[in-house]
C-alpha positions as CSV (number, residue, x, y, z in Angstrom):
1,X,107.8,-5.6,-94.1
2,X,106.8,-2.3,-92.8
3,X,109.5,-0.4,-93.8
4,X,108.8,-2.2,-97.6
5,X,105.4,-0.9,-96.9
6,X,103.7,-4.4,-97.2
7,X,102.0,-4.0,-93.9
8,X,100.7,-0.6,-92.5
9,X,101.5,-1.6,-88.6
10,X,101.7,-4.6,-86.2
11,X,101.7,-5.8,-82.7
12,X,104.9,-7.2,-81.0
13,X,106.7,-6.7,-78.1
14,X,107.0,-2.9,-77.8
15,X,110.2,-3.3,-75.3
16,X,112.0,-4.5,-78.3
17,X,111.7,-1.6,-80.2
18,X,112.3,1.2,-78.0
19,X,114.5,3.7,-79.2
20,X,113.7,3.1,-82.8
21,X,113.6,6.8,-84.1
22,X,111.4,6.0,-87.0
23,X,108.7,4.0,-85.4
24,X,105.5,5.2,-83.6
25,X,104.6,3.0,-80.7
26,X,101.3,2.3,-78.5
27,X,101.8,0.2,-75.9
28,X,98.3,-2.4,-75.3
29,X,97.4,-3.0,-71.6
30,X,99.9,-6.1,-70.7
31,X,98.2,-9.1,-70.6
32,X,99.1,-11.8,-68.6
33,X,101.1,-14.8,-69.8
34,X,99.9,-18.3,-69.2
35,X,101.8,-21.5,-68.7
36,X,100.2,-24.4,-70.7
37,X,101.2,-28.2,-71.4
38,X,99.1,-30.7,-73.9
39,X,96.2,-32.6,-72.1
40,X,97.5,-35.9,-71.0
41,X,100.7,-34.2,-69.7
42,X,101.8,-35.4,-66.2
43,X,101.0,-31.5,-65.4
44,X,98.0,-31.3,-67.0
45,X,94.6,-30.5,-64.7
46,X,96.9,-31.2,-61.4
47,X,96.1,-27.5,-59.7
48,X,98.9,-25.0,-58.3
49,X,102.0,-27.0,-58.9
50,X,105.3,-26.3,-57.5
51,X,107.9,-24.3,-59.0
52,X,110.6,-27.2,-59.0
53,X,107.8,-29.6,-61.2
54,X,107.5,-26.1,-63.3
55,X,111.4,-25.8,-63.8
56,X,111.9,-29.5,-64.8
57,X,110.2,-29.8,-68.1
58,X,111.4,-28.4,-71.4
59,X,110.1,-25.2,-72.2
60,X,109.4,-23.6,-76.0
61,X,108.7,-20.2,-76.6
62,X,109.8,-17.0,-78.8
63,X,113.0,-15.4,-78.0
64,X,112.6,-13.9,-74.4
65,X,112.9,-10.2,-74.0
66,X,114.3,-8.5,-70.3
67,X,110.6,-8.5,-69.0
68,X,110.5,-12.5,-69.3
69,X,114.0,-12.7,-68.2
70,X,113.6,-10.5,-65.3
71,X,110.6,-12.6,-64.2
72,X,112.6,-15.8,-64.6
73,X,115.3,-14.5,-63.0
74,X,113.0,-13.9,-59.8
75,X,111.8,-16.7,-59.9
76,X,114.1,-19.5,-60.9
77,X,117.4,-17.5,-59.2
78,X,119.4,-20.5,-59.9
79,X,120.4,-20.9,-63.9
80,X,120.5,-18.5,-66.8
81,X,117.5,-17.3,-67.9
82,X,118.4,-17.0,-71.6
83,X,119.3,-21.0,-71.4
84,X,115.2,-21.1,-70.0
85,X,113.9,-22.3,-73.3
86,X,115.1,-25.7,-75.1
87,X,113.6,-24.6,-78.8
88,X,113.3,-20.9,-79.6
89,X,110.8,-20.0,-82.0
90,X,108.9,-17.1,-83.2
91,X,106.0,-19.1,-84.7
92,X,102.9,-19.7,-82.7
93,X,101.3,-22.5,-84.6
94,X,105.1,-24.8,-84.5
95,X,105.6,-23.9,-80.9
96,X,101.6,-25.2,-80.2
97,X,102.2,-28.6,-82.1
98,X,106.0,-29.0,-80.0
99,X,103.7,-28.5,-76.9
100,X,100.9,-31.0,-78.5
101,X,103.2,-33.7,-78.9
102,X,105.4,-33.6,-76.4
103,X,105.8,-32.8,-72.8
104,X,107.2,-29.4,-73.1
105,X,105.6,-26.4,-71.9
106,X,105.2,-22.6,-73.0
107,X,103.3,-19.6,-72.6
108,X,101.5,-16.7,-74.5
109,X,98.7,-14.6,-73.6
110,X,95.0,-17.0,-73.0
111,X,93.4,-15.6,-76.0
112,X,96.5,-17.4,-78.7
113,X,95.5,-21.1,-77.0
114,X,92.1,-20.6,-75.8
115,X,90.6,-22.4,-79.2
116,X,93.0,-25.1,-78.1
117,X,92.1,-25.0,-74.7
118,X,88.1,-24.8,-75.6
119,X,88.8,-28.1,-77.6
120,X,90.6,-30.1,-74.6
121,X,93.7,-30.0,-76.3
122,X,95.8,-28.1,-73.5
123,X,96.0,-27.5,-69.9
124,X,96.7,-24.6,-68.1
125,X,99.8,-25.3,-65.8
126,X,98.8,-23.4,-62.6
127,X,101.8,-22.1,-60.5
128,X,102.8,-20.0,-56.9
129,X,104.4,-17.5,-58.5
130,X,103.4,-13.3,-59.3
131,X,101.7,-13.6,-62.9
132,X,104.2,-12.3,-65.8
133,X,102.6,-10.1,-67.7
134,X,103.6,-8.9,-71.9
135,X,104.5,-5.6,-73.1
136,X,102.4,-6.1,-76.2
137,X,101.9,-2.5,-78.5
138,X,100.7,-1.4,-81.9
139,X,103.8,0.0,-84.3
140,X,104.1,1.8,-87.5
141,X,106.3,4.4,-89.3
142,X,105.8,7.7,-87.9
143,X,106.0,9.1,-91.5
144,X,103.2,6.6,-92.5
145,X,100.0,6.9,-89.7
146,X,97.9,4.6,-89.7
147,X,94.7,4.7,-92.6
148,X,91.2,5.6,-91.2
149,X,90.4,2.1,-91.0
150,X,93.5,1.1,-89.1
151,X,92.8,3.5,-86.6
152,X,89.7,2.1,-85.8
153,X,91.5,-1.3,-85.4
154,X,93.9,-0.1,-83.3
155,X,91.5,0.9,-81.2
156,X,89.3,-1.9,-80.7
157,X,92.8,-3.7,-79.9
158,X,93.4,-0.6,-77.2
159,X,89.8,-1.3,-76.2
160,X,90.0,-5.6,-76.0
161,X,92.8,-5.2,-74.1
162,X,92.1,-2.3,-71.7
């Protein structure tokens, strides 16, 4: 879509897209990723939990880049990380209704379920473990900057997440 210039820029994982020759990146401080199951999951408000109760649950989430597999990979030594996930999926709002109704667990940054969480819908699943964090950045054609506007919104995202 950028390259068809429907969209002047967008966030993603910036790790992705390195090496890219035509693409201008700015990489947004990393957030860190949270774990979270539906309310009423046999995880759900429980505290720290241990990593063993973590790993036995299906988990849903995008495609996982090296960062997420390096994490897992410290973390869960035993299995392949990139057979972590039990449904793959780029979409937010289909991964949030998997985890909704049923006892799978993902994560994303707070701020994509904290409308969710606000409502009691999910739980935070708490765990021992060094935070992961995302590699989250603003792209766009270098031969096509960014619009006066855009820049400004590309810096409140710098700013929000600094």
């Amino acid at each position: 879509m950028l390259r068809e210039r429907k969209i002047d820029f967008f966030v993603a994982d910036h790790t992705l897209l390195s090496g890219v020759s035509d693409l201008e990146i700015v990489p947004l401080e990393p957030q860190e990723i949270v774990f979270f199951c539906r309310s009423g999951h046999p995880l759900a408000d429980r505290g720290e939990i241990s990593v063993d109760e973590f790993f036995s649950y299906p988990h849903v989430g995008p495609p996982l880049p090296k960062w997420a597999e390096d994490w897992l990979r410290e973390n869960r030594p035993l299995g392949n990380p990139s057979q972590f996930l039990r449904l793959e999926c780029s979409h937010h709002a289909l991964l949030k209704n998997v985890v909704e109704t049923s006892d799978a667990i993902s994560g994303a940054p707070r701020w994509v379920i904290q409308s969710e969480l606000d409502l009691g819908r999910f739980s935070i699943v708490r765990l021992p473990l060094a935070p992961m964090h995302n590699r989250a950045g603003v792209v766009w054609l270098i031969e096509r900057p960014p619009t006066a506007a855009g820049k400004l919104l590309i810096n409140e995202l710098s700013r929000e997440n600094g």
